[in-house]
C-alpha positions as CSV (number, residue, x, y, z in Angstrom):
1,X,0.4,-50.3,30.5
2,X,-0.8,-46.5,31.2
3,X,0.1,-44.0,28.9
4,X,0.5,-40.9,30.5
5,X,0.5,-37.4,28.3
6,X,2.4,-34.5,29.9
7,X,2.1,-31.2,28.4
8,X,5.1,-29.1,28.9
9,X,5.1,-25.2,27.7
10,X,8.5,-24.1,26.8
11,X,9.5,-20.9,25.8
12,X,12.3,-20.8,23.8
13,X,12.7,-17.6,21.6
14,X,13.6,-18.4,17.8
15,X,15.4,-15.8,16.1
16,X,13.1,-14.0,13.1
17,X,14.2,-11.9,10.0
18,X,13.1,-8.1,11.4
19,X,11.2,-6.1,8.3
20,X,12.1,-2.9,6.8
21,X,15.7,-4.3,8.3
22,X,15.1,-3.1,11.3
23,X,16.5,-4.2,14.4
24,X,15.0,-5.2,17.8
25,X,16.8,-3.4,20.1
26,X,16.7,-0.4,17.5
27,X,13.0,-0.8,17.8
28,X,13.2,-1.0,21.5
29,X,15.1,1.9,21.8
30,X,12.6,4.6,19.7
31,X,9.6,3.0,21.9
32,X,11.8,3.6,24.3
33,X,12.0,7.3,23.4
34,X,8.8,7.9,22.2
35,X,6.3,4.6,23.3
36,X,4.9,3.0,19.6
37,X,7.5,4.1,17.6
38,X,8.8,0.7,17.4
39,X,5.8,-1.1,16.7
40,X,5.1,1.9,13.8
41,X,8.5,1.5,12.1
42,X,7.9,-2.5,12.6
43,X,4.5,-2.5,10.7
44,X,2.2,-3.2,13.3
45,X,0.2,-0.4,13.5
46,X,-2.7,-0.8,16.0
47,X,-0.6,-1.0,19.0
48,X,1.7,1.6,17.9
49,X,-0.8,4.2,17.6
50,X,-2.7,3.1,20.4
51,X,0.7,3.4,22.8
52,X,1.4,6.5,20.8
53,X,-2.0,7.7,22.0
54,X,-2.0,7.0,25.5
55,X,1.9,8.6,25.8
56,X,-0.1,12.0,24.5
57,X,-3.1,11.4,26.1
58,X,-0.6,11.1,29.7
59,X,1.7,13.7,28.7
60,X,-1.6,16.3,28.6
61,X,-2.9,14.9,32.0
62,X,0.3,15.2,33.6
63,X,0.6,19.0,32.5
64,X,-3.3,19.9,33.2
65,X,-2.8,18.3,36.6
66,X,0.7,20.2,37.5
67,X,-0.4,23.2,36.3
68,X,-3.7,22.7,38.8
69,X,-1.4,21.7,42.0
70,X,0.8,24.8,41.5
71,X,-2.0,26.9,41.2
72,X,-3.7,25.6,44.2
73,X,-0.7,25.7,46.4
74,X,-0.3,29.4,45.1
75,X,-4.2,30.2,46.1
76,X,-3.6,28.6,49.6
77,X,-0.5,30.5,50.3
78,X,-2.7,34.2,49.5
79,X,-5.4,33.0,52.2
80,X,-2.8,32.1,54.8
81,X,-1.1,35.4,53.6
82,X,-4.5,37.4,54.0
83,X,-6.5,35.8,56.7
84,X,-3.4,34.5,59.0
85,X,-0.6,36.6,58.2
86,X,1.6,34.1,57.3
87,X,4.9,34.7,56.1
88,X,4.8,33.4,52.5
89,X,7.9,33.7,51.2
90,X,9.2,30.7,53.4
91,X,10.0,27.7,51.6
92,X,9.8,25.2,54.3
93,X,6.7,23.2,53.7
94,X,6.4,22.4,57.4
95,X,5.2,26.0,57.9
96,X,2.2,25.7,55.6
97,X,1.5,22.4,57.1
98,X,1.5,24.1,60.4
99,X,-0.9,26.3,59.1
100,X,-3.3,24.0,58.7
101,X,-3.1,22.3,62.4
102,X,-2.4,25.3,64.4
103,X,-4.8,28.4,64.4
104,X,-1.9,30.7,65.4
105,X,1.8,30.3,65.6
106,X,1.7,30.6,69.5
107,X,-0.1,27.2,69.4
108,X,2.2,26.1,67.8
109,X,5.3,26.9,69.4
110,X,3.4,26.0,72.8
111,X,3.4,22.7,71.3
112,X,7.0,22.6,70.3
113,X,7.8,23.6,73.7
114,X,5.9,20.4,75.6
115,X,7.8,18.5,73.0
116,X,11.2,19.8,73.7
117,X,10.3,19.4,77.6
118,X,9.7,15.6,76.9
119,X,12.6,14.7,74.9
120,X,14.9,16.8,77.1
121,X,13.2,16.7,80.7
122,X,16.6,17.5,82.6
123,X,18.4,19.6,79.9
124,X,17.3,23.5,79.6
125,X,19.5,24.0,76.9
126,X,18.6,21.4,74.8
127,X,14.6,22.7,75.2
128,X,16.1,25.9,74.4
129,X,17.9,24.8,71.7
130,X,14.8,22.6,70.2
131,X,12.3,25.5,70.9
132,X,14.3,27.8,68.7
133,X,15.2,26.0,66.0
134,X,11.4,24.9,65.1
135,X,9.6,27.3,66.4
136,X,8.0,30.2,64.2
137,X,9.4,34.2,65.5
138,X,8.8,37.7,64.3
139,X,7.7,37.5,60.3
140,X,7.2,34.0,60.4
141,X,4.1,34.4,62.9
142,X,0.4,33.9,62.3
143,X,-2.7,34.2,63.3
144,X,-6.2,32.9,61.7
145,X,-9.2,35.4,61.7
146,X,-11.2,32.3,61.9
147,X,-11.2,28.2,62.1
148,X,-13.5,28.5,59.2
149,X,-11.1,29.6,56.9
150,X,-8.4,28.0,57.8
151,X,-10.5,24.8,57.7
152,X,-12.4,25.4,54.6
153,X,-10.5,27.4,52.6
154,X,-7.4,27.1,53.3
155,X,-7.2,23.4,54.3
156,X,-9.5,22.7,51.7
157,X,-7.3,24.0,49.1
158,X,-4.3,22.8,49.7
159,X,-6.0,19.1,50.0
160,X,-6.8,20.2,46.4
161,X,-3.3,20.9,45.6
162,X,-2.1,17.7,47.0
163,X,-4.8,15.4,45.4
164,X,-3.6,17.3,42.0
165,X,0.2,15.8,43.2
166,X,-0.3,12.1,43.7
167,X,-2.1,12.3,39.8
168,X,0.6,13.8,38.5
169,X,2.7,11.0,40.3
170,X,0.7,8.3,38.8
171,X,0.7,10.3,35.6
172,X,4.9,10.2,35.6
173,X,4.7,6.6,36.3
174,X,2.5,5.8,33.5
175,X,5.1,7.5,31.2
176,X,7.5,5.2,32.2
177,X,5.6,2.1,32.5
178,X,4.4,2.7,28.7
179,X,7.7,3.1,27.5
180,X,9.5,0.0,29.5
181,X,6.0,-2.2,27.9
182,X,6.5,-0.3,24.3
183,X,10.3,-1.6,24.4
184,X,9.4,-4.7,25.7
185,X,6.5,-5.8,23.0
186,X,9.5,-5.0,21.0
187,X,12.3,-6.9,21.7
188,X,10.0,-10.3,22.4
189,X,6.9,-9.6,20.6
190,X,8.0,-8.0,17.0
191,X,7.6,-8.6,13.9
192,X,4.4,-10.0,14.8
193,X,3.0,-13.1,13.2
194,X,-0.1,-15.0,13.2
195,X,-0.9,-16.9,16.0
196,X,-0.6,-20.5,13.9
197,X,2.8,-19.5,13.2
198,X,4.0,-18.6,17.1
199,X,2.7,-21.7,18.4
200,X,4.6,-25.2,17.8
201,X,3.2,-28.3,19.2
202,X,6.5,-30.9,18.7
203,X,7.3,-34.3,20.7
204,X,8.2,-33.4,24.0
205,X,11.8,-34.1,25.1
206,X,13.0,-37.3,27.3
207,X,9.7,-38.1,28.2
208,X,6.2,-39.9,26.9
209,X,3.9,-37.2,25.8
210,X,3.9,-33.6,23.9
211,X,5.4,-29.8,24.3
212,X,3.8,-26.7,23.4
213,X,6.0,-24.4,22.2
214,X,5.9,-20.2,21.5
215,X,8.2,-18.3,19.3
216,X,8.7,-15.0,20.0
């Protein structure tokens, strides 16, 4: 006869007395709020301060790097205002990225035109009707004293601005990732206990052979 051994990892949580009487999910919820909290409150205090830290640590980055974007957006909108013209007051952020591609407004709206022409080749007043609603008139024209500047300065900065953006976008992300793994290491990982004691190696169930367990 063969004896065949089959190990089977279950896990099956195992309630555990919280210290200080604190609960889980009341754990859960201050890392929740503030990412470490929890784990500080709990008594385990390297990975509390260390997801304390980082929060901080992200909070700064995420300031520095919004403060940088608006300030680079508000340095490209003084070139285009002094070296094209441009209309800076408009909101629309399809004007300043017209600005980039287009050296003057004319090109532009001599592009909007061939585009109105080919979604509306037998309707005149639909091509009107396009041309005017996206085109750029009056105040809202431009002009580049050079494809220098509008390449290198202005593009340049506003590439700047937008770099500053997607960090500040990871940045917010982080935030929330911390918290949801703070909470987490909360609810399944607290109160922490030695590794011995979270691993149970028992007869496995209905079969020949053994089970590691984990308690959580």
């Amino acid at each position: 006869m063969s004896f065949i051994i089959a190990i089977i990892v279950s896990l099956t949580p195992t309630p555990e007395k919280p210290k200080a009487n604190l609960s889980t999910g009341k754990a859960a919820l201050a890392s929740a709020i503030l990412p470490g909290t929890g784990q500080l409150i709990s008594g385990v205090r390297t990975r509390g301060e260390a997801m304390l830290w980082a929060d901080g640590v992200m909070w700064l980055g995420w300031a520095g790097f919004s403060w940088y974007r608006t300030s680079k957006e508000a340095d490209a909108r003084l070139i285009a205002s002094r070296f094209a013209g441009a209309d800076i007051t408009i909101k629309d952020p399809n004007y300043y990225r017209a600005l980039e591609r287009y050296k003057s407004s004319t090109e532009y709206n001599e592009d909007i035109r061939r585009v109105a022409r080919e979604l509306y080749p037998d309707d005149p007043d639909a091509q009107r009707r396009y041309y005017e609603s996206r085109g750029y008139f009056g105040e809202q024209e431009w002009n580049w004293s050079s494809d220098s500047i509008r390449i290198y300065s202005y593009w340049q900065t506003r590439r700047a601005a937008r770099a500053a953006g997607m960090t500040v976008s990871f940045l917010a992300a982080g935030l929330v990732l911390n918290r949801l793994i703070s909470a987490f290491d909360c609810l399944f990982f607290l109160p922490e206990k030695p590794l011995s004691k979270r691993v149970e190696i028992k007869p496995a169930t209905g079969q020949l052979g053994i089970a590691l367990g984990w308690r959580f």
